[in-house]
Every structure is written in C-alpha cells, then in structure tokens.
C-alpha positions as YAML, in Angstrom:
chain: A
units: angstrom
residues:
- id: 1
  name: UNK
  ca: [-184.87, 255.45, -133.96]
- id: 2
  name: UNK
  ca: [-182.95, 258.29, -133.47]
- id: 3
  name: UNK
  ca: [-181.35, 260.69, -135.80]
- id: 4
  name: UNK
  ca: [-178.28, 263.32, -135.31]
- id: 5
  name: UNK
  ca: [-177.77, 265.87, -137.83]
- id: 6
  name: UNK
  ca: [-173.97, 266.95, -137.08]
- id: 7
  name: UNK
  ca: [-171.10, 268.63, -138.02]
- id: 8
  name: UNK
  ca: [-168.17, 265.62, -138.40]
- id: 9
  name: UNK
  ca: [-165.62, 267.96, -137.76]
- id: 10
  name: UNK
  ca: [-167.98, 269.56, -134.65]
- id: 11
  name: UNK
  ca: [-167.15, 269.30, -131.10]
- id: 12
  name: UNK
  ca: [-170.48, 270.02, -130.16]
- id: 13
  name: UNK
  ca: [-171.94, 267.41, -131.89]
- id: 14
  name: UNK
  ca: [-169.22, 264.79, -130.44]
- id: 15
  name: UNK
  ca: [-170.45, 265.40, -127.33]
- id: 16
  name: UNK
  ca: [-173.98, 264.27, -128.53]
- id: 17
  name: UNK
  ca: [-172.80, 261.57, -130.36]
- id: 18
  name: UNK
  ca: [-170.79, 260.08, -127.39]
- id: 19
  name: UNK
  ca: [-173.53, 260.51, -125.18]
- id: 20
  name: UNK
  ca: [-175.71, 258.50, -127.09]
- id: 21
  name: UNK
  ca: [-173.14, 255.76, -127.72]
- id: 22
  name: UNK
  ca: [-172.21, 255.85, -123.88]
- id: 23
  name: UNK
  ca: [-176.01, 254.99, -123.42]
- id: 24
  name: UNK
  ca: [-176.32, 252.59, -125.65]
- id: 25
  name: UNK
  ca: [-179.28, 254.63, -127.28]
- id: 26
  name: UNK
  ca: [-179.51, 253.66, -131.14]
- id: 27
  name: UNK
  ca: [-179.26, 255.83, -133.65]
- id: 28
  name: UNK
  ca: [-178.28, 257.05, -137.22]
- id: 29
  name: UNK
  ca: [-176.00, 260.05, -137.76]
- id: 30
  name: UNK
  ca: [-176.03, 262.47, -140.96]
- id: 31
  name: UNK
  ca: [-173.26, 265.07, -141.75]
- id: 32
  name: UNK
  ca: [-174.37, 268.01, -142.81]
- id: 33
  name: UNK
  ca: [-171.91, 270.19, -145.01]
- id: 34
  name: UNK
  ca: [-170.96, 273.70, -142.83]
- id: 35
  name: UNK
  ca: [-172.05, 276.77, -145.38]
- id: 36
  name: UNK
  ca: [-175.10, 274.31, -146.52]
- id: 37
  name: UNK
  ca: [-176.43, 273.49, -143.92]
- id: 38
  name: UNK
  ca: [-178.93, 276.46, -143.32]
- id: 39
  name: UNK
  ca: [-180.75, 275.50, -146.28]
- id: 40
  name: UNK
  ca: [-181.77, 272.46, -144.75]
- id: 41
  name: UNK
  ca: [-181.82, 272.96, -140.83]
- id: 42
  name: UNK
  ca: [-184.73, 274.98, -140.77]
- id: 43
  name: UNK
  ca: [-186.52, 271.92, -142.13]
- id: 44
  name: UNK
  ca: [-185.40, 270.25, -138.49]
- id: 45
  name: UNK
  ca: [-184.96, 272.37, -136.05]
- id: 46
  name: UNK
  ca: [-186.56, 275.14, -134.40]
- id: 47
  name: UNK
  ca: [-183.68, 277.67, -133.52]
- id: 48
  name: UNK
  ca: [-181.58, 278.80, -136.65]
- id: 49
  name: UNK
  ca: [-178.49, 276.88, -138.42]
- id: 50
  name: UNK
  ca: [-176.96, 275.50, -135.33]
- id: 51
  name: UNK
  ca: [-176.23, 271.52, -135.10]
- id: 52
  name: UNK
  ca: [-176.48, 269.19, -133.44]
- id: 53
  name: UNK
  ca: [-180.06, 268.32, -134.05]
- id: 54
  name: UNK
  ca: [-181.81, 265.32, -132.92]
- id: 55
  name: UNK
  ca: [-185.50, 264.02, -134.57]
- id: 56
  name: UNK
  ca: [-187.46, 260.74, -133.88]
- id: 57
  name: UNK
  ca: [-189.21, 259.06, -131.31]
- id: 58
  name: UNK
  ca: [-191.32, 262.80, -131.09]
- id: 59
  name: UNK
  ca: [-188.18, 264.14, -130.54]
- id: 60
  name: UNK
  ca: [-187.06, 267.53, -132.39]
- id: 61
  name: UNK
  ca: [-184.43, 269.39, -130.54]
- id: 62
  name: UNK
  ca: [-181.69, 271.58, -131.58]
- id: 63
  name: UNK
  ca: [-178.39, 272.82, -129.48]
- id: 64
  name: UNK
  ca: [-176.18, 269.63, -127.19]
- id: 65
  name: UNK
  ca: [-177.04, 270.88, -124.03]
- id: 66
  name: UNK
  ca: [-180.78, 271.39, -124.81]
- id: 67
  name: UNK
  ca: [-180.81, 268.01, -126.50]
- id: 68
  name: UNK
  ca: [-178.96, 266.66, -123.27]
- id: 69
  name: UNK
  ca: [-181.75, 267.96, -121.35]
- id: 70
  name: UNK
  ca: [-184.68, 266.33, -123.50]
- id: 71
  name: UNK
  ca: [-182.71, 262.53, -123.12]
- id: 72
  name: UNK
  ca: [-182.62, 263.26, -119.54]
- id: 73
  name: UNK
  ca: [-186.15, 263.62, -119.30]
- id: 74
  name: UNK
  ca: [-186.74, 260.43, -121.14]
- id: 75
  name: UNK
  ca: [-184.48, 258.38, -119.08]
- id: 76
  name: UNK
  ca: [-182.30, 257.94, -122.01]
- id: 77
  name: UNK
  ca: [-178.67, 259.50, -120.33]
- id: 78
  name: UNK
  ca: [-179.12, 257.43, -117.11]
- id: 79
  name: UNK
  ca: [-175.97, 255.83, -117.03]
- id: 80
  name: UNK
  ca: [-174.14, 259.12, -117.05]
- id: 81
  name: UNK
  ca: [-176.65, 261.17, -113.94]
- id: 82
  name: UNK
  ca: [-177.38, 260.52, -110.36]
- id: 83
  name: UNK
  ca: [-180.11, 259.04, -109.81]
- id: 84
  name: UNK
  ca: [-181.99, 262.00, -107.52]
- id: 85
  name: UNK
  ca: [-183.69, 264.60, -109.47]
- id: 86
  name: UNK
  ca: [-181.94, 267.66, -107.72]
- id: 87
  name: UNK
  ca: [-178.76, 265.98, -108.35]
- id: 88
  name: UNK
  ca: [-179.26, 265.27, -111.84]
- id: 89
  name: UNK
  ca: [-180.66, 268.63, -112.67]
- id: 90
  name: UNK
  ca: [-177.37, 269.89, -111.33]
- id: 91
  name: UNK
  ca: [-175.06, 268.06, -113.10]
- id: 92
  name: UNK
  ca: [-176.99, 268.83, -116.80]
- id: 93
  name: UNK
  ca: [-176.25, 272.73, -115.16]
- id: 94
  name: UNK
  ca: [-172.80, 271.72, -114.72]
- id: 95
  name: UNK
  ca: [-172.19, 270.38, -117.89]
- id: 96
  name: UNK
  ca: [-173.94, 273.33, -119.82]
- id: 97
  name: UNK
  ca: [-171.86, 275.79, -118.17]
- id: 98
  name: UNK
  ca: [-168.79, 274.68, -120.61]
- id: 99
  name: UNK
  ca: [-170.26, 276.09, -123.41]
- id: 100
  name: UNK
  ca: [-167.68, 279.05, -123.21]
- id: 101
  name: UNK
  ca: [-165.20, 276.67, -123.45]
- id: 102
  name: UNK
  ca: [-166.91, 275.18, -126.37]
- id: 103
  name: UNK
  ca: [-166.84, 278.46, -128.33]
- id: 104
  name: UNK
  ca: [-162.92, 279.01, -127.28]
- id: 105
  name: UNK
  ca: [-162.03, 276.33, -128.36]
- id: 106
  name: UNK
  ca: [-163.87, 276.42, -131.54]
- id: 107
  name: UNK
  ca: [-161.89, 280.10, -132.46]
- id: 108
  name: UNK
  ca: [-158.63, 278.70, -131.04]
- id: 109
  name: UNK
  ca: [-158.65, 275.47, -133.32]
- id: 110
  name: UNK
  ca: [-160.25, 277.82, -136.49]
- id: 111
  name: UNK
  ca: [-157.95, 280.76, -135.76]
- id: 112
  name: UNK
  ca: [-154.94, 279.35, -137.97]
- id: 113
  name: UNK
  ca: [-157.09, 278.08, -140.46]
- id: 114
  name: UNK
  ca: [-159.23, 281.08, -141.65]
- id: 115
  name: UNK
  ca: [-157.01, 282.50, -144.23]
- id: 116
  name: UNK
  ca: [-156.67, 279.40, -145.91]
- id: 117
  name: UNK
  ca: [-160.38, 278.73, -147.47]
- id: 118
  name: UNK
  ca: [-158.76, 275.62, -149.06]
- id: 119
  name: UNK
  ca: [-157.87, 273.97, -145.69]
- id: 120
  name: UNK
  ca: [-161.45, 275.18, -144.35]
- id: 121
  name: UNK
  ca: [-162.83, 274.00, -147.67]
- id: 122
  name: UNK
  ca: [-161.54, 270.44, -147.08]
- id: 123
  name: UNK
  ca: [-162.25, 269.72, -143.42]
- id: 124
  name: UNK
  ca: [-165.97, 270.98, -144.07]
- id: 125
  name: UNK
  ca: [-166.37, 268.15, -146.82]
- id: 126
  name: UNK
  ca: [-165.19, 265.00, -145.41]
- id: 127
  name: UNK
  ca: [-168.34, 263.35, -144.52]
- id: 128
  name: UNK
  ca: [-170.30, 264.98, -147.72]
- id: 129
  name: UNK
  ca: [-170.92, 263.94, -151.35]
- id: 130
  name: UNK
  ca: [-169.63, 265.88, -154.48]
- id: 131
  name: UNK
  ca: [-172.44, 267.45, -155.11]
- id: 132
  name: UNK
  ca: [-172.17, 269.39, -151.93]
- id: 133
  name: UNK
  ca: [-168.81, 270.18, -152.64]
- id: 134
  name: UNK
  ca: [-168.88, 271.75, -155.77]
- id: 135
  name: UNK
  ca: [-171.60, 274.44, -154.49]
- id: 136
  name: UNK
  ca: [-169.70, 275.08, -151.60]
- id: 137
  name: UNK
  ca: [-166.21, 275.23, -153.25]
- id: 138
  name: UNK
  ca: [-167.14, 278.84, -155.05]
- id: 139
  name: UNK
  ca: [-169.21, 280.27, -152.31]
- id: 140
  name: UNK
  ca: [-165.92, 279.82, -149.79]
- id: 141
  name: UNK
  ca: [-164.23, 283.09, -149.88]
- id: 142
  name: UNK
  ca: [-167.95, 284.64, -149.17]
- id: 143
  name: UNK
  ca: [-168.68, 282.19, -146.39]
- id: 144
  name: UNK
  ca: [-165.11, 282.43, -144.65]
- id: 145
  name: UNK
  ca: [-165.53, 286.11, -144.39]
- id: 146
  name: UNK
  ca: [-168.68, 285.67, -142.79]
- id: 147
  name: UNK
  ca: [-167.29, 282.88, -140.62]
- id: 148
  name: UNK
  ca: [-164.73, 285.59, -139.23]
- id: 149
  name: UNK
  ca: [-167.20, 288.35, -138.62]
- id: 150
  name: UNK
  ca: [-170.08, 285.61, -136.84]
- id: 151
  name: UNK
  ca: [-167.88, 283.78, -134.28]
- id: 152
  name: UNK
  ca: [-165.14, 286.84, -133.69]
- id: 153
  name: UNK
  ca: [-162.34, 284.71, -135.43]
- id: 154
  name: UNK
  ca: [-159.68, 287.47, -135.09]
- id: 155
  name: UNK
  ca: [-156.84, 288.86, -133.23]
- id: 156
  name: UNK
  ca: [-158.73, 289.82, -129.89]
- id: 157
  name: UNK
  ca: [-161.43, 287.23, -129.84]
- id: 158
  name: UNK
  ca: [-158.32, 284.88, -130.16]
- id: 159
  name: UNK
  ca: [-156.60, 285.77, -126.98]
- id: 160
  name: UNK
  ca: [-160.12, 286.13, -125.16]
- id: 161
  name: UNK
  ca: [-160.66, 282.55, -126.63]
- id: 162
  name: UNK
  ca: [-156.98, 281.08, -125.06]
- id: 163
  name: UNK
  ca: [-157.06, 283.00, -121.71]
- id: 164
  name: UNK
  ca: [-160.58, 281.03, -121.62]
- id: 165
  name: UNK
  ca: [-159.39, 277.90, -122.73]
- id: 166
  name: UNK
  ca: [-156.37, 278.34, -120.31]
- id: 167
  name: UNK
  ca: [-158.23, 279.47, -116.98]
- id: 168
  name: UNK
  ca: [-161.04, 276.61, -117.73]
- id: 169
  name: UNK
  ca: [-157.94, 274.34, -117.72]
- id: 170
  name: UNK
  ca: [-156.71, 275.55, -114.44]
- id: 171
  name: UNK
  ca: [-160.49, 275.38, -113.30]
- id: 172
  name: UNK
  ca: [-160.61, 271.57, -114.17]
- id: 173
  name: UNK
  ca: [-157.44, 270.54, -113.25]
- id: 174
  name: UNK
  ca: [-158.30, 272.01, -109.46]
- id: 175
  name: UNK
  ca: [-161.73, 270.68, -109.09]
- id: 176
  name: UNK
  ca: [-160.63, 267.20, -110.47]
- id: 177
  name: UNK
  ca: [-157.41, 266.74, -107.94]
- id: 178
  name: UNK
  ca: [-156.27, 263.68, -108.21]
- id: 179
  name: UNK
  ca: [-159.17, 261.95, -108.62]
- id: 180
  name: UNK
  ca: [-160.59, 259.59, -112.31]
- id: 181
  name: UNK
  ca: [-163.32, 262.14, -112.53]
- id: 182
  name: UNK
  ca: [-164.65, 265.53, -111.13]
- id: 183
  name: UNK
  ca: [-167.62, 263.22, -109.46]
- id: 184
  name: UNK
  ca: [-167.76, 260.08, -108.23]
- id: 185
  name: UNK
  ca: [-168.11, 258.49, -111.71]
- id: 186
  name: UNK
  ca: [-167.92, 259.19, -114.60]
- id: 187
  name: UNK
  ca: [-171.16, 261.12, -115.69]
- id: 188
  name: UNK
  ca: [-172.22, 264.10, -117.93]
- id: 189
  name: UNK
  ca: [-170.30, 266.90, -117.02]
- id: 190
  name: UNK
  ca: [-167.00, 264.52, -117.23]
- id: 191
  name: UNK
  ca: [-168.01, 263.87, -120.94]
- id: 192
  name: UNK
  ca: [-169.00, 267.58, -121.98]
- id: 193
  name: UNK
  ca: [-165.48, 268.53, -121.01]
- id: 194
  name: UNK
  ca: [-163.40, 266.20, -122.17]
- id: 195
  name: UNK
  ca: [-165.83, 266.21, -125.83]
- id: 196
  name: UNK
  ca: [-165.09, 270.41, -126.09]
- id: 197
  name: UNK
  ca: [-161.31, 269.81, -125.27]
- id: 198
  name: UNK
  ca: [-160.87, 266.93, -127.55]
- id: 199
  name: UNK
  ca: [-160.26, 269.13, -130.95]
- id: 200
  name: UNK
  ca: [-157.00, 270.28, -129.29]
- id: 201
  name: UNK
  ca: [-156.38, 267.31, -127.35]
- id: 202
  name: UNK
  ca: [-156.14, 265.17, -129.77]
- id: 203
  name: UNK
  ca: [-157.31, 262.21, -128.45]
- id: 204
  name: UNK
  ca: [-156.39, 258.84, -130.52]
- id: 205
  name: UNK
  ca: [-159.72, 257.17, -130.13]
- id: 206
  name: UNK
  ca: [-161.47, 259.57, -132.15]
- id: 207
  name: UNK
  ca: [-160.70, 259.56, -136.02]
- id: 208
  name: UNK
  ca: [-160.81, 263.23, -136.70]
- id: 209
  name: UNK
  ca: [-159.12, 264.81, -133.63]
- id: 210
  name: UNK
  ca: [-156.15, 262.52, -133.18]
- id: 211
  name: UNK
  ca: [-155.43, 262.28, -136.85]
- id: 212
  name: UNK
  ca: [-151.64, 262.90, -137.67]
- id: 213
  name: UNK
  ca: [-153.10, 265.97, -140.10]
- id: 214
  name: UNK
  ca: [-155.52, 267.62, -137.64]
- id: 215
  name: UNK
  ca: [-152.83, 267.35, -135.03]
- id: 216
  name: UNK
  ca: [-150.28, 269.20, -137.20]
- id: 217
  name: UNK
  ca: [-152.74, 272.11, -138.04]
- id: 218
  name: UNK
  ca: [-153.17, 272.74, -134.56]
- id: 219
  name: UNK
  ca: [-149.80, 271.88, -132.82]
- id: 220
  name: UNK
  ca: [-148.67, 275.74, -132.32]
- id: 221
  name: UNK
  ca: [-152.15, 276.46, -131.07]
- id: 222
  name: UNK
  ca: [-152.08, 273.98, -128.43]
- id: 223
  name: UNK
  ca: [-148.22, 273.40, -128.10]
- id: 224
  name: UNK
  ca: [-148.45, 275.40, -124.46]
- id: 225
  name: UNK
  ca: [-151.19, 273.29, -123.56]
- id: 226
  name: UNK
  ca: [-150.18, 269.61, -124.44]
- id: 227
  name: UNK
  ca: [-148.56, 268.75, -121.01]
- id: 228
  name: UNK
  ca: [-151.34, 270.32, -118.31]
- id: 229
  name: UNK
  ca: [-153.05, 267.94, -116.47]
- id: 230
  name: UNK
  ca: [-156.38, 268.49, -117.23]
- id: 231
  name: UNK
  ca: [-155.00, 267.79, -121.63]
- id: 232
  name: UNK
  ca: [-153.84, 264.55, -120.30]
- id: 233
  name: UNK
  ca: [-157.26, 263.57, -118.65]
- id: 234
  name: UNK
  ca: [-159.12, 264.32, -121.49]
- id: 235
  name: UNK
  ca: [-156.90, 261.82, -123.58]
- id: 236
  name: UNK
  ca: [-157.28, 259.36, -120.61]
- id: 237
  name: UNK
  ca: [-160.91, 259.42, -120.03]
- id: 238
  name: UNK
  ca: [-161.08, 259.19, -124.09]
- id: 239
  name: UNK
  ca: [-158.70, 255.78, -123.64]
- id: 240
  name: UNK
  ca: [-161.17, 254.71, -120.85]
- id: 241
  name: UNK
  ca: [-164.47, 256.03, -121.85]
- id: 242
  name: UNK
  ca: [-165.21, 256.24, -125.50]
- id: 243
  name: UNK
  ca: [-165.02, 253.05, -127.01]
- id: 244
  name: UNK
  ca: [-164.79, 251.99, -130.94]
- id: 245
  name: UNK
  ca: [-166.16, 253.52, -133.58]
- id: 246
  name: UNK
  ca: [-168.92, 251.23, -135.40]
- id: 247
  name: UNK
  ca: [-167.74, 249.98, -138.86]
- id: 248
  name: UNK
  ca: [-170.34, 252.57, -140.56]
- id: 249
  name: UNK
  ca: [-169.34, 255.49, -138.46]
- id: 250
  name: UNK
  ca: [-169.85, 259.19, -140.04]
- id: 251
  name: UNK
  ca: [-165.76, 259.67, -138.68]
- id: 252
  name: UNK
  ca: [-164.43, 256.93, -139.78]
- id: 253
  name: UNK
  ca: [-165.77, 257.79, -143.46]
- id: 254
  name: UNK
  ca: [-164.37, 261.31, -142.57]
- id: 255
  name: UNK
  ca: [-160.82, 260.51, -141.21]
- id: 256
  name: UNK
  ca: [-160.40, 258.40, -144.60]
- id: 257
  name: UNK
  ca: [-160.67, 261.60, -147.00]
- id: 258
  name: UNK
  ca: [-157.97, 263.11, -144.90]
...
C-alpha cells in the first residue's frame, strides 16, 4: 500500500491526496509537522524538505506533479487522463504548469498570517502529537523569519503573488467558457486547479479550507475574488468531484483541533 507524507494544511498535498481518492488507489496518509519535517524527509525522499512524498509499492517520489507523473506511468490516475499517450502526456504538462499558481496562492493565504507565529504555530499542529508541538512552539519566531525570507512572504512578492492569482483566474475562467470542465471530463488538470485554488476558495467539502476559522483568516485576502467565475467552479467541481472524507481522515482529525 501506499503512503503520503503531507502537509494537512498543504494545497499541494490535497491535490495528491484527491487524486488518489478520485482513483480509488489505497493508501495511508501521515502529517508531518511544517519546521520538523526536514529532520525526517530526507529519510523519504530524494529532493530536500518538500512534501508531498509518496513510498510503497517501489515507489519513492517527492514533489505532486512528479508524483502525478510516476501514477501515470503505473496506470494508477487512469480515470482522470485520456487514454492516448500524447494526450495524456499533455494533460500531466497542463496540470504542472499551475505550479505558479500554487506558490501564489501559498504567499497570498500566508501573507496575513506571518506576523502572528501563534496563528502559524496552530495551523502547523493540527494533525501532530504534543510532542511535536512543544519543540516546535520555541523554535517559531526562528522558523517564521525564515519562512518570510524562503518563499518571499512580503510586500512585493505579495502583489506579484495576487496579480498571479488574479490573471490565472482570468486565464481559467476564459479557457473553461461555459463548459463543467476545461476538457471534455473531468481529468487532471481540472483537479490541480481547483486543489491550488481551494485554500482561498473555501470549498465546504474539505475540512480545513471551508472551515468557518480558515475562512475568516483569509476573507480580506480573497474578498475581491469570492464572486469570479472561475472561485465558483472550484467550489462546484469540489460539490461534484471530491467526495467524503473517510472516518479516519488526516483532515477530519485536523479540522477538529480548530
């Protein structure tokens, strides 16, 4: 079986966790605390601190679209690709060329939260134990500041990150038209962008994202954004696409510490 090392709070690793779910591909799922993490992920993966990662069935691969890639080739994402080779290998091109959007959105949903450590603090413990917790709780004001400096969290990365967020909106919304989904069905790229959108989106399905609390921290952040088309997809295909979460799910253990 299957294992995803994730972030709860990570839109990154939704979009892995999703996939698999939308497959029907078993698997177990284990939250790593953010600011811990690198102590263990270079036991796992290959490429540095980022999740998700993904081990089992001689499987080790770390990074969504790169892990997207590897179920592709193992038949494991069918349901979501075409079923000609060119075709699929364009759509797993189309889908990995949101990742700007992922990073946007990841400084435009952290950009109100920085200087508050305690807010940070919280939301990067849901899914962990106290033990994790109490070594992270001291080392916050350290790891915040590096935080900042890594992903650009700051005034001009910020309104890089919303004139990104805002033209990838427009981008979506014209491709889409008025049709369910930018293909025929829904498929990959469908579920990579609606995944990266869903922190400010808010979606009710998931746990995290469309929890009253979550939705509050963000709601000047996204307040221009709430009513444009392609915001109200995302929370549609969510409402269409993505299904319960399992009694034992890493979110649902999350959302309840909120």
């Amino acid at each position: 079986m299957l294992t995803l090392y994730s972030f709860a709070i990570s839109h990154f690793s939704e979009k892995i966790r999703w996939t698999l779910r939308a497959c029907s591909v078993p698997f177990t799922e284990r939250a790593l605390t953010p600011g811990l993490h690198a102590v263990v992920t270079p036991f796992i993966g290959h490429r540095g601190s980022s999740v998700p990662i993904i081990t089992g069935d001689g499987l080790r691969v770390q990074g969504s679209d790169r892990i997207l890639k590897r179920l592709a080739t193992r038949g494991l994402i069918d349901r979501l690709l075409p079923d000609e080779d060119e075709a699929r290998d364009e759509l797993l091109e189309a889908a990995a060329s949101h990742e700007p959007l992922g990073q946007a959105v990841m400084r435009a949903a952290y950009g109100p939260l920085v200087g508050d450590p305690a807010a940070v603090f919280k939301l990067w413990t849901l899914a962990t134990g106290p033990l994790q917790a109490a070594l992270l709780k001291p080392a916050m004001p350290l790891l915040m500041s590096a935080f900042r400096r890594r992903f650009g969290i700051d005034g001009p990365a910020l309104a890089e990150a919303r004139h990104c967020i805002e033209a990838s909106l427009d981008q979506i919304a014209g491709r889409r038209g008025n049709r369910p989904y930018l293909g025929d069905a829904f498929g990959i790229e469908d579920l990579t962008v609606c995944a990266l959108l869903a922190p400010l989106a808010g979606p009710a399905e998931h746990p995290l994202y469309g929890h009253p609390l979550l939705r509050a921290s963000t709601a000047a952040t996204v307040a221009p954004w709430q009513r444009h088309p392609t915001m109200v997809w995302v929370r549609d295909v969510y409402a269409r696409q993505r299904g319960a979460e399992p009694a034992d799910s890493v979110l649902l253990r999350a959302a309840a510490r909120l």
